[in-house]
N, C-alpha and C positions, 0 to 999 in steps of 0.2 A: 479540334484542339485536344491533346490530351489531359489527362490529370495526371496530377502527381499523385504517386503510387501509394503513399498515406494515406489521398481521398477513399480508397476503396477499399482499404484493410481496415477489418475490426479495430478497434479504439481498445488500447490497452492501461490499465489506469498504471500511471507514471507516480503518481501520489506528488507531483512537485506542487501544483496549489494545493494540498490537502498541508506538506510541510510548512509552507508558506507561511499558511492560514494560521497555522495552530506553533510553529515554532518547534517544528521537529528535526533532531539534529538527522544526517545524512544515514547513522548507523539507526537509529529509530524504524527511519523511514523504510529501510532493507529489511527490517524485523516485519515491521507493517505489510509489506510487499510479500515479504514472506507467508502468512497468514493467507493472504490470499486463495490458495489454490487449496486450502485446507490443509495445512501441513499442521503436526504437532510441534511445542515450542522446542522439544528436544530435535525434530527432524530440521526444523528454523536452523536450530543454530549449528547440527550439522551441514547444511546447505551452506552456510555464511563462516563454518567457521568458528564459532562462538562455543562455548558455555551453556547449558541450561541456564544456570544460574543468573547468566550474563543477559540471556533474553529475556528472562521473566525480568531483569529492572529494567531495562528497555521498553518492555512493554506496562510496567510500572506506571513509567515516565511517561510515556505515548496516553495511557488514560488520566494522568495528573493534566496534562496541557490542555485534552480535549473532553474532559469532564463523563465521558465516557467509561464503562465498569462491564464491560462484556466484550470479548474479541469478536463475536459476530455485529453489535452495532460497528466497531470499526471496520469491519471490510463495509457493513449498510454506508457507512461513512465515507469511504475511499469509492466508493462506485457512486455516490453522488455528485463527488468530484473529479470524475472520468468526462469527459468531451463524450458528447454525444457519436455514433455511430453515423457515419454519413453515406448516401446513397452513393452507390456506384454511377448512377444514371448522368 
């Protein structure tokens, strides 16, 4: 029987329980995502669109909700609530 093709692709954090959890609005969550791959807040919000300005409250707001005060504990944070990788096997 096959698997579905998600079973055997890397697991990419979505951040949708990490919003959930902590009450992140939709444009938050895009900021957060963004951060990810190591982007600066200015490259963030060229990426999205945005404002420096605009990200830095974003990302204000994103360590107001999750008590959090460094952008590398939140990606620590969003990869904690990433779904595990799952075997191809």
């Amino acid at each position: 029987m096959r698997k579905p093709a998600s079973s055997c692709r890397a697991a990419r954090p979505s951040g949708e329980a990490l919003a959930q959890l902590y009450g992140l609005t939709d444009a938050e969550l895009r900021v957060l995502l963004g951060l990810m791959p190591g982007l600066s807040l200015k490259e963030v919000g060229k990426a999205l669109g945005l404002g420096e300005p605009t990200v830095k409250t974003h990302l204000q707001r994103i360590f107001l909700k999750t008590g959090m005060s460094r952008q590398s504990e939140l990606v620590r944070l969003l990869m904690a609530h990433t779904p595990p990788l799952r075997s191809s096997r």
